[in-house]
N, C-alpha and C positions, 0 to 999 in steps of 0.2 A: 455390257457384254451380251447382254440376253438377244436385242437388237440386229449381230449379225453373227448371231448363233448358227443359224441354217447354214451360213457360209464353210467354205472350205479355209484350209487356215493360211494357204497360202493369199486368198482374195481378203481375209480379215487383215494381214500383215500390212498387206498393200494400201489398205484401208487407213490403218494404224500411220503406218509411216505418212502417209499422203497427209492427213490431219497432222501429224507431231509437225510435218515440215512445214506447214501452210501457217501454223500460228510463227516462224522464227524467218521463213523466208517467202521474196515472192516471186513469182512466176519467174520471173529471168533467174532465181537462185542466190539474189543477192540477200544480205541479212534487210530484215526491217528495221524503219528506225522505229516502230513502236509497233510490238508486240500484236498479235491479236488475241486478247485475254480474256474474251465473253466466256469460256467455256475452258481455261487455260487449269485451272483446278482440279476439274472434273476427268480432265485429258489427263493429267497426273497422276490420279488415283489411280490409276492404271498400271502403275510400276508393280502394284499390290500382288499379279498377277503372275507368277513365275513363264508363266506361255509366252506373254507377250513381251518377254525383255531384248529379244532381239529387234523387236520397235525402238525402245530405248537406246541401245546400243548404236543402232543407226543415226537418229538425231543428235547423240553424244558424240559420233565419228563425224559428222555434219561442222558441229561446231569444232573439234580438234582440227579440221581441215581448215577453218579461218582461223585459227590462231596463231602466234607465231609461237614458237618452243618455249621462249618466257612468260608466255600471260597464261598465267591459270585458267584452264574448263573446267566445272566442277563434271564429276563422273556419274555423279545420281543428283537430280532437281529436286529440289523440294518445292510441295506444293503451297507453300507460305509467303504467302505476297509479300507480307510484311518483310521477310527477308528477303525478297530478290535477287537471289544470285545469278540470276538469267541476264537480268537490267545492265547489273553490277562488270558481268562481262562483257553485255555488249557497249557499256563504258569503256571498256579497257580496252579495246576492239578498236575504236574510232578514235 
């Protein structure tokens, strides 16, 4: 956060969102088939933050928009590889 602190918070938002979308989607908007996860952790800790939940909200409205009304999106990620519930949808997805 320290990082783009000088910012204003609507440039940090855009920031936010621009990262959340770039690790799940690419350039054309379509999902990826494999993640980009170098920093996919660190990018999550970030829900911690009551400021930045409308980042969240976005990437969560991102995925509701590819799903059809029976596949489950979960509403908050968790940062635990080990469970994947990211993977898990975009299994369900395809």
């Amino acid at each position: 956060m320290s990082i783009t602190s000088g910012l204003d918070g609507t440039k940090r938002k855009a920031i936010l969102d621009g990262m959340l979308f770039e690790v799940f989607f690419n350039s054309t908007g379509k999902l990826r088939d494999d993640i980009k996860s170098g920093y996919f952790d660190e990018l999550f800790e970030l829900q911690r933050y009551a400021e930045l939940k409308d980042s969240f909200n976005f990437i969560a409205e991102a995925f509701r928009r590819l799903t059809a009304p029976s596949t489950h999106c979960p509403e908050r990620v968790t940062t635990s590889r080990s469970v994947s519930p990211l993977r898990k949808s975009r299994m369900a997805i395809a």
